[in-house]
C-alpha positions as CSV (number, residue, x, y, z in Angstrom):
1,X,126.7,89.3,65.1
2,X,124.4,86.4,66.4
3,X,124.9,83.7,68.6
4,X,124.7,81.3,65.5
5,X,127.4,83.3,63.8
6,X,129.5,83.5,67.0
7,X,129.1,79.6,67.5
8,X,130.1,78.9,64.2
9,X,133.5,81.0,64.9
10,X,134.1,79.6,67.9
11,X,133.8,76.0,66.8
12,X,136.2,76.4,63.8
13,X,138.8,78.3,66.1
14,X,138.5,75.3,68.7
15,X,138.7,73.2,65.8
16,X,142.0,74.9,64.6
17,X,143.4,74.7,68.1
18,X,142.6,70.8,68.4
19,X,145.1,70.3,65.5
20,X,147.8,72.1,66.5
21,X,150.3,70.0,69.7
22,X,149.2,70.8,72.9
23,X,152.2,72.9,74.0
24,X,151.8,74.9,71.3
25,X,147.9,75.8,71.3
26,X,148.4,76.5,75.1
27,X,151.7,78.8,74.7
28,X,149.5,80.7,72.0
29,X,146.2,80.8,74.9
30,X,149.5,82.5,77.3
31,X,150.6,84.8,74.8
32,X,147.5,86.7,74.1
33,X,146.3,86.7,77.9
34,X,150.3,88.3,78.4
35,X,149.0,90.3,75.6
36,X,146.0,91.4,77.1
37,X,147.8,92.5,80.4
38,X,150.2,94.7,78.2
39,X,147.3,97.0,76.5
40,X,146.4,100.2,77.8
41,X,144.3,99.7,81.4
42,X,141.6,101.7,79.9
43,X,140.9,99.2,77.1
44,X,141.7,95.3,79.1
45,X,138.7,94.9,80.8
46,X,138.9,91.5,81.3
47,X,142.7,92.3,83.5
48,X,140.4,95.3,85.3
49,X,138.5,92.2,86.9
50,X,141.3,90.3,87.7
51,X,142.9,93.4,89.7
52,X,139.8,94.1,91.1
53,X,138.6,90.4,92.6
54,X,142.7,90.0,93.6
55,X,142.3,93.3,95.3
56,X,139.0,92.6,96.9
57,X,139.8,89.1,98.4
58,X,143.1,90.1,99.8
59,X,143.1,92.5,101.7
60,X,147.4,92.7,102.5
61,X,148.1,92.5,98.7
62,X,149.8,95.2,96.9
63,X,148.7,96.8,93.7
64,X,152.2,95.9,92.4
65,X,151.6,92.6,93.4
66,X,148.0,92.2,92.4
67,X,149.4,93.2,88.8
68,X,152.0,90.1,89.1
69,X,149.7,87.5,90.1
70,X,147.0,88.9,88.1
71,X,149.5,88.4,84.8
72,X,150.1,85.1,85.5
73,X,146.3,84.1,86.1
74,X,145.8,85.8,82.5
75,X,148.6,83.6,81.0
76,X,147.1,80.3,82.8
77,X,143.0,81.4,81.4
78,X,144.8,81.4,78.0
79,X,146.6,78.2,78.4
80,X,143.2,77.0,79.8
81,X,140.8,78.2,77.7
82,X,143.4,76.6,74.5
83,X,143.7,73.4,76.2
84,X,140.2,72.4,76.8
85,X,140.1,72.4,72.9
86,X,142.5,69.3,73.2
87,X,139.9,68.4,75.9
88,X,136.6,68.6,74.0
89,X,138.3,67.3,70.6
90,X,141.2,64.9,71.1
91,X,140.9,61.2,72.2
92,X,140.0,60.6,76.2
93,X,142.8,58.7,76.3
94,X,145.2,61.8,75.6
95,X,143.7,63.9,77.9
96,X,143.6,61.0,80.8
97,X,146.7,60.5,80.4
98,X,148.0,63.9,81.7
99,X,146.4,62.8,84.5
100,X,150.1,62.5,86.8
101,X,148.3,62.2,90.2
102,X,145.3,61.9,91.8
103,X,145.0,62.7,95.5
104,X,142.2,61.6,98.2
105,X,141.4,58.8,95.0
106,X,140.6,55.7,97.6
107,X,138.6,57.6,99.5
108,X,136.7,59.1,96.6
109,X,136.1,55.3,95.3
110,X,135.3,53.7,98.8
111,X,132.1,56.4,98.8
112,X,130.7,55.4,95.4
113,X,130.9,52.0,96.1
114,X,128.8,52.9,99.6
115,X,125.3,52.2,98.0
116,X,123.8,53.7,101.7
117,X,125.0,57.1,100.9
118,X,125.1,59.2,97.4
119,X,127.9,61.2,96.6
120,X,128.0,64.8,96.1
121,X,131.2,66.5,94.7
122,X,131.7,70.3,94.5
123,X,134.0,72.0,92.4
124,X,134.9,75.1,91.0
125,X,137.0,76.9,88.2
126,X,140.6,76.2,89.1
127,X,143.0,75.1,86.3
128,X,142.0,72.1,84.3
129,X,138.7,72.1,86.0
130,X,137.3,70.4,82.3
131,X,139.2,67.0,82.9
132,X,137.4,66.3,85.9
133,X,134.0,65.3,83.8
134,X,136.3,62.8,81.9
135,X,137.7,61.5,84.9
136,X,133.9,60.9,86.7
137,X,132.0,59.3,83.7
138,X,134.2,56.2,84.0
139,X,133.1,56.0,87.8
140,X,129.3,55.2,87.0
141,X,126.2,56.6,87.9
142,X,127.6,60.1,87.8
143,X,125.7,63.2,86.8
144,X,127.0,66.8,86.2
145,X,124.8,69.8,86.4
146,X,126.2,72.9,84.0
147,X,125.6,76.0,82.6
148,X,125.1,75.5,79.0
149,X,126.6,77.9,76.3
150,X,124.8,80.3,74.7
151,X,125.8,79.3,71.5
152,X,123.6,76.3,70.9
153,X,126.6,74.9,68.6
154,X,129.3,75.4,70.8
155,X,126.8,73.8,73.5
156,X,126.3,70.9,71.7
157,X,129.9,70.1,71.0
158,X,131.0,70.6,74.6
159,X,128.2,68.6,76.1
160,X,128.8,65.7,73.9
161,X,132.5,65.5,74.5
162,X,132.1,65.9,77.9
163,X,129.5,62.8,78.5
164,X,132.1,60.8,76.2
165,X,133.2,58.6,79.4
166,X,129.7,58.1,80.7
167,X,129.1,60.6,83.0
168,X,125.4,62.4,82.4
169,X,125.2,66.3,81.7
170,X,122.1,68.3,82.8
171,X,121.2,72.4,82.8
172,X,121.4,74.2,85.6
173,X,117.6,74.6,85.6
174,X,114.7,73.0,87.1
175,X,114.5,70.2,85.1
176,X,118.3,69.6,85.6
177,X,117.7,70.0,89.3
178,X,115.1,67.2,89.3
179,X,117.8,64.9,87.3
180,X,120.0,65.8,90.0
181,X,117.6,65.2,92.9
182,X,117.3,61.2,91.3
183,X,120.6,61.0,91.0
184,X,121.1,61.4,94.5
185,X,118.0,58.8,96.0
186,X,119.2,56.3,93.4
187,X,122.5,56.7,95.7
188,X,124.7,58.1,92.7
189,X,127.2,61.1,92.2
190,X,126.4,64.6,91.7
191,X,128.9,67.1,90.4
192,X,128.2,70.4,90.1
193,X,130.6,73.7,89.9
194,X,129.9,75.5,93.4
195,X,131.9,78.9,92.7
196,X,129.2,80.4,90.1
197,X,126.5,82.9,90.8
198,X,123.3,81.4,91.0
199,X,120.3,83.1,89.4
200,X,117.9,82.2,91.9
201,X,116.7,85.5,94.0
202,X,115.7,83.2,96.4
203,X,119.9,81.8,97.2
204,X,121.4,83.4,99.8
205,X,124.0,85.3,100.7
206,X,127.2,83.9,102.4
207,X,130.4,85.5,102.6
208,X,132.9,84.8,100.7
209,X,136.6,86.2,101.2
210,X,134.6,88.4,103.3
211,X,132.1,89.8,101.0
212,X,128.3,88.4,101.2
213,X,127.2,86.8,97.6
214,X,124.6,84.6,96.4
215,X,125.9,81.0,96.8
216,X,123.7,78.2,95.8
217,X,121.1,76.9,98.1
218,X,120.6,73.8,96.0
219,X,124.2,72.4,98.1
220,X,122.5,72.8,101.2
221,X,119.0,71.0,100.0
222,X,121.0,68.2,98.9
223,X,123.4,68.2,102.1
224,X,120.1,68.2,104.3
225,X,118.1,66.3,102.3
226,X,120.3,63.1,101.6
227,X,123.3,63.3,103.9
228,X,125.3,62.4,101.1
229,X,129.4,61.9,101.5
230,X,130.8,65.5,100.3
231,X,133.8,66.2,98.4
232,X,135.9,69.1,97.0
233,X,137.5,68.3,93.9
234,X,139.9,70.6,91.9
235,X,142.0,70.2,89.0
236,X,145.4,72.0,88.5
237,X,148.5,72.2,86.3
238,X,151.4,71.4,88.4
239,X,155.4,72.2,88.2
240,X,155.3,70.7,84.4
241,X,152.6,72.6,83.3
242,X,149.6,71.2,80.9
243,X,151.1,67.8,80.8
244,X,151.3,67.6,84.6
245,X,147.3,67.8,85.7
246,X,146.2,66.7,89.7
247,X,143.6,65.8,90.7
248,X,142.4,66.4,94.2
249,X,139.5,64.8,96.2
250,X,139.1,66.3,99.7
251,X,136.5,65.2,102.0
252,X,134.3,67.7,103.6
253,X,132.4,66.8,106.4
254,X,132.5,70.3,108.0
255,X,129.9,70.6,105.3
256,X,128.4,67.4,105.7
257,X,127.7,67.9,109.6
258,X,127.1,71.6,109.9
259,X,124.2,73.3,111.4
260,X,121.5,75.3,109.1
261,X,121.8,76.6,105.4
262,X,124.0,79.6,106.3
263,X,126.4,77.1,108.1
264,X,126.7,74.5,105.0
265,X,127.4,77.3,103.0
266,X,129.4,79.2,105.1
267,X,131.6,75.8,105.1
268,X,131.2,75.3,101.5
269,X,132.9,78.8,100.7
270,X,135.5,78.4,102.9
271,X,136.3,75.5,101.0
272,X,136.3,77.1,97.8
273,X,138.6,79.9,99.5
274,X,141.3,77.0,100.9
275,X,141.1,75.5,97.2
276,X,142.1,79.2,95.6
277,X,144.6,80.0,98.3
278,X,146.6,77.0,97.2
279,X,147.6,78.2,93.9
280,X,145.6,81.8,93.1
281,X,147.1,82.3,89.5
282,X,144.9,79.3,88.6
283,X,141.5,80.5,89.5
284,X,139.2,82.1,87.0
285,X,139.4,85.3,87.8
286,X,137.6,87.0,85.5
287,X,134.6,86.1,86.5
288,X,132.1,88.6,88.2
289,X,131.2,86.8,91.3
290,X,131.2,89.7,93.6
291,X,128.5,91.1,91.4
292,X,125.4,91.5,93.5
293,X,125.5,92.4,97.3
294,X,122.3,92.5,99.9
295,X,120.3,95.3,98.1
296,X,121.5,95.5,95.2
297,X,124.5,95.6,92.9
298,X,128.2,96.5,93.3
299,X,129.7,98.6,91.0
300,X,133.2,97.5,91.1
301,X,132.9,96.2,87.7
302,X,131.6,99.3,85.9
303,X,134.0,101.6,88.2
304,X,137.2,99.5,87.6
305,X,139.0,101.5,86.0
306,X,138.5,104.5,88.4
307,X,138.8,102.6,91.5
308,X,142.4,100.9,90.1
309,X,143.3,104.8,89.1
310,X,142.6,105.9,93.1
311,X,144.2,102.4,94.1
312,X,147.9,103.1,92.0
313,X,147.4,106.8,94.1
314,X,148.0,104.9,97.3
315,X,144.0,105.3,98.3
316,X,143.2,102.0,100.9
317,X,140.5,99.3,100.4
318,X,138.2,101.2,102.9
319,X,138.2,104.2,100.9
320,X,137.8,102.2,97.7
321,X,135.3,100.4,99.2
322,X,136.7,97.1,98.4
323,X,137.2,96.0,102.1
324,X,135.3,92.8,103.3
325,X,132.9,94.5,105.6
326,X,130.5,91.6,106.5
327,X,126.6,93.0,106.4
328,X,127.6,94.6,103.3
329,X,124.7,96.8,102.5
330,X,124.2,98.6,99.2
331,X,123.4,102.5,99.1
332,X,120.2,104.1,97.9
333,X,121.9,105.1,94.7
334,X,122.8,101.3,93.8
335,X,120.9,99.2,91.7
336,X,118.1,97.4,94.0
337,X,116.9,94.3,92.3
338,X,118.9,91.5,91.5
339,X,118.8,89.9,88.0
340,X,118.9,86.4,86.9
341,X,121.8,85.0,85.1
């Protein structure tokens, strides 16, 4: 099938989920990822990565208890994957107003107003992570560097509902990163989603929950370069579900004062770890990041099923090889060269 096909598909669906009340689009989203869970191991690949990441980044977690959390965070990626439909297709209004708190605002607001000082903002995907673009375009001066969809479509659509309140969207390539660079001496915001793999060969790699992986050095240029005030934002369903989103703005400036590029990042990721440790069943899960190690590649992904086969025996991280192990160093037999994304 090609992309243009695929896009076309994917539109309509999002289309179909638009029209439909929000409760009940996002309950249909946490049936199938319950659904997903339920299938035979063998076939849900997309659960395999859950249990794999919840099993890698915490290290006292049972199997049995992977499984429970790892449920839940399939049920919330359905609910959000459903609701960003609303997001991307609905009036701004509707989705603002789920907003039902906003915490670390004032200080979020006093820093854009600080023309001396741009504004950087790092974020990463945690529950309603889509509303945060909304939220920002009505600030000013704000611009958001993203991965754009392969489906050119698709791309299109989400781009231009996401720039609906003013806030400026720009690829995560080199002419994105010299929008981003005038954003910040013009003393504006930058947002930008600090929990992805960057393609780069030449980002480093920082631990994170233990396990060295490429994390961008772009966040320490800026950091060095500009000294700009630094802020984790997330965005997460609370007690009342998709009608109850919060918004957090935390200051950083154990990012903003710390020594070298391994130590800005270092900081950054431990950031991104406090952010997940908050409410786990909300992070994206699915997603690959512990893909590439120093040397080469880890084959967690393409062993899942094996390695959660030898985990239900009772076999222990080290001997799985999912233990946080610092250096981290890939054998001769792994893949050696790291692609871009």
């Amino acid at each position: 099938m090609s992309s243009r096909l695929r896009g076309q598909r994917l539109w309509w669906l999002m289309r179909c989920l638009a029209w439909l009340p929000l409760p009940v689009a996002t309950g249909i989203g946490a049936l199938v990822g319950e659904l997903l869970t339920r299938i035979p191991l063998r076939y849900a690949k997309a659960y395999r990565v859950i249990l794999i990441n919840l099993l890698a980044t915490h290290p006292d977690l049972s199997l049995d208890d992977a499984r429970r959390i790892g449920r839940r965070s399939m049920r919330e990626l359905g609910r959000s994957l459903t609701e960003f439909s609303h997001v991307w297709n609905r009036p701004v209004e509707q989705t603002l107003a789920r907003i039902a708190a906003i915490q670390g605002e004032q200080g979020y607001l006093k820093a854009c107003a600080d023309p001396s000082r741009p504004v950087l903002l790092l974020s990463l995907h945690h529950g309603s992570w889509e509303t945060i673009s909304l939220y920002l375009g009505r600030q000013g001066n704000t611009t958001v560097m993203y991965q754009p969809h392969p489906a050119t479509l698709v791309d299109a659509v989400v781009k231009s509902a996401r720039e609906r309140t003013g806030c400026r969207l720009v690829p995560t390539n080199s002419q994105g990163v010299k929008e981003g660079l005038a954003t910040m001496r013009s003393g504006g915001t930058l947002a930008m989603l600090a929990d992805h793999n960057p393609g780069n060969r030449s980002n480093p790699y920082i631990p994170f929950f233990g396990h060295p992986v490429p994390s961008p050095a772009l966040v320490d240029k800026l950091v060095q370069r500009y000294r700009p005030r630094v802020f984790v934002v997330s965005c997460y369903r609370g007690p009342k579900g998709v009608k109850d989103i919060r918004l957090l703005f935390e200051p950083a400036p154990q990012i903003e004062t710390a020594e070298g590029r391994d130590g800005v990042l270092s900081a950054l990721n431990r950031e991104l770890e406090t952010c997940i440790h908050r409410n786990p069943s909300q992070y994206q899960w699915t997603y690959k990041r512990f893909k590439w190690r120093p040397g080469g590649r880890r084959l967690w992904y393409r062993q899942s099923y094996s390695l959660l086969k030898r985990a239900a025996r009772g076999e222990s991280r080290e001997a799985l090889g999912l233990a946080p192990r610092g250096t981290d160093t890939a054998p001769p037999e792994q893949e050696s060269e790291q692609k871009s994304y």
